[in-house]
C-alpha positions as CSV (number, residue, x, y, z in Angstrom):
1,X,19.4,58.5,51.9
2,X,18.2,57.1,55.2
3,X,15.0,55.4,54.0
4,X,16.4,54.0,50.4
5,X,16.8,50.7,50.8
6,X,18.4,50.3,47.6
7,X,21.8,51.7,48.1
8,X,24.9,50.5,49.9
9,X,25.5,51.5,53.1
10,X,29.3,51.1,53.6
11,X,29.7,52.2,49.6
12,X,27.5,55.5,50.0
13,X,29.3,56.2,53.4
14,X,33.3,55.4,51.7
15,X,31.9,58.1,48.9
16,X,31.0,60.6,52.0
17,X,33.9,59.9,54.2
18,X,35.9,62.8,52.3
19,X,33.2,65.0,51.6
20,X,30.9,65.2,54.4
21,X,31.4,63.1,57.2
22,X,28.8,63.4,58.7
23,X,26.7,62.0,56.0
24,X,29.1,59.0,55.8
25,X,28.2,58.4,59.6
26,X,24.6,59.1,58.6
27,X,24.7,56.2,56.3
28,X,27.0,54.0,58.3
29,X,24.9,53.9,60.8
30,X,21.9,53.1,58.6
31,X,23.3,50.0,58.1
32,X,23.0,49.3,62.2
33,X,25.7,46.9,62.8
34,X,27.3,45.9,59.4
35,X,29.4,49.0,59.1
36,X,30.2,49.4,62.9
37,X,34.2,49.7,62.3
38,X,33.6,52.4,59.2
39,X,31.3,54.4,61.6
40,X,34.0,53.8,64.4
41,X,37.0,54.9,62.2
42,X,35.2,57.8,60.3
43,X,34.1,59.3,63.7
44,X,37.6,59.0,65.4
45,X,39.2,60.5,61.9
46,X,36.4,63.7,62.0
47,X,36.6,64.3,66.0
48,X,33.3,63.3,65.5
49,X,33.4,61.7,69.5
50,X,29.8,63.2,70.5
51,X,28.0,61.3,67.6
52,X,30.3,58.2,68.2
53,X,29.3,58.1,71.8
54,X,25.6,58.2,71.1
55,X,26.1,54.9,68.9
56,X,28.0,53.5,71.6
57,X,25.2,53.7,73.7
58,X,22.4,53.1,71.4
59,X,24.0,50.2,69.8
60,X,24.8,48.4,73.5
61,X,26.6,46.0,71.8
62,X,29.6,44.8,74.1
63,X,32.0,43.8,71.4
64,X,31.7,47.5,70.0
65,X,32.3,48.5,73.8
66,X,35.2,46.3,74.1
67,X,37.0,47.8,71.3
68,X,36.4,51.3,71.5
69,X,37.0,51.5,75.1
70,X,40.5,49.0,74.7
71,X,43.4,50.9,76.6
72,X,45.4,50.6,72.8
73,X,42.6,53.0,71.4
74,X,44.1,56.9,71.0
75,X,41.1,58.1,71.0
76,X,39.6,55.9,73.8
77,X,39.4,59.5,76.5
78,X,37.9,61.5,73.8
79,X,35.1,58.9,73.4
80,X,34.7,58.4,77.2
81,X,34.9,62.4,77.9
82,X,31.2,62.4,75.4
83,X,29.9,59.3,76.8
84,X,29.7,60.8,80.7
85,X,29.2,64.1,79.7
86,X,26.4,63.7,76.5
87,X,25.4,60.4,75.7
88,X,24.3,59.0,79.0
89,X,22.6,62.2,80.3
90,X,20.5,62.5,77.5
91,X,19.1,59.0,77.5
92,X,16.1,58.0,79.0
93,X,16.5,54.0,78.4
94,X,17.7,52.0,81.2
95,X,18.9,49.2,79.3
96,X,21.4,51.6,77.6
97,X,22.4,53.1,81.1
98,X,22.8,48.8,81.9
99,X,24.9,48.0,78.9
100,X,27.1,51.2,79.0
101,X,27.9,50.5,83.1
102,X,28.7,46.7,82.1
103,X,31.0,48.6,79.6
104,X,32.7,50.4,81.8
105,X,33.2,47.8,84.6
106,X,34.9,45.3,82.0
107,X,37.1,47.8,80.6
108,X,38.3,48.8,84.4
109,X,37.4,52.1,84.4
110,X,36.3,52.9,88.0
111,X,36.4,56.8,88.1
112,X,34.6,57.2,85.1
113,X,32.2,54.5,86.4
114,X,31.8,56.7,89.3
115,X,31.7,60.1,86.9
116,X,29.2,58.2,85.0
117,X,27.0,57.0,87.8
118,X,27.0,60.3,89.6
119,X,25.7,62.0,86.6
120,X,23.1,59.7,85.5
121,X,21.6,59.0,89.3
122,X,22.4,62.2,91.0
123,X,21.2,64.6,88.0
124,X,19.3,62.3,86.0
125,X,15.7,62.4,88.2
126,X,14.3,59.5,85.9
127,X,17.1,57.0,87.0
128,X,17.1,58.3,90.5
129,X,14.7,55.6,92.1
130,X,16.4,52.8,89.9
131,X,18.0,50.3,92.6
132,X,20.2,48.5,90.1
133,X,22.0,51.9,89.7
């Protein structure tokens, strides 16, 4: 599924959603960008916040960020708890670390700013040097 070219991304992933979602996400997120609001909605849906959170981050895409972390989203903690706790840990690119701060500054979220920062620069020995952190 991941490396055939010749199906539809957002049709494969609607015929998923039900059955497996984690394969719809799967294919969703094939599609890098064209299907970011089926990814968003299947993920929210499933409680699937952990694999959500890593697309955040990957993606750095600030209109994504905008809307996922928007005060009106229900699910906006849930998606915030994975970020600070999974997503951001685990990565090792500081332009993801960049995008995902900038995230969190525009959205006004200080104490998770400082959650997130404290995690990253404190625990994370590869962004403890980085000045811009």
């Amino acid at each position: 599924m991941i490396n055939n070219k010749f199906y539809d991304s957002k049709v494969v992933g609607k015929y998923c959603e039900d059955r497996n979602p984690d394969l719809a996400f799967i294919a969703y997120k094939r599609a890098w960008g064209e299907c970011d609001d089926e990814l968003i909605d299947v993920t929210n849906r499933n409680y699937l916040y952990r694999m959500q959170a890593k697309y955040l981050v990957e993606r750095q895409n600030d209109e994504l960020w905008a809307k996922v972390l928007d005060p009106e989203n229900p699910h906006r903690s849930q998606v915030i708890d994975q970020i600070v706790a999974t997503a951001l840990p685990a990565t090792q690119n500081a332009d993801e670390v960049s995008c995902s701060v900038k995230a969190f500054m525009t959205a006004e979220l200080p104490h998770e700013l400082i959650e997130l920062l404290e995690r990253i620069v404190l625990h994370n020995s590869g962004f403890a040097n980085n000045k811009n952190l």
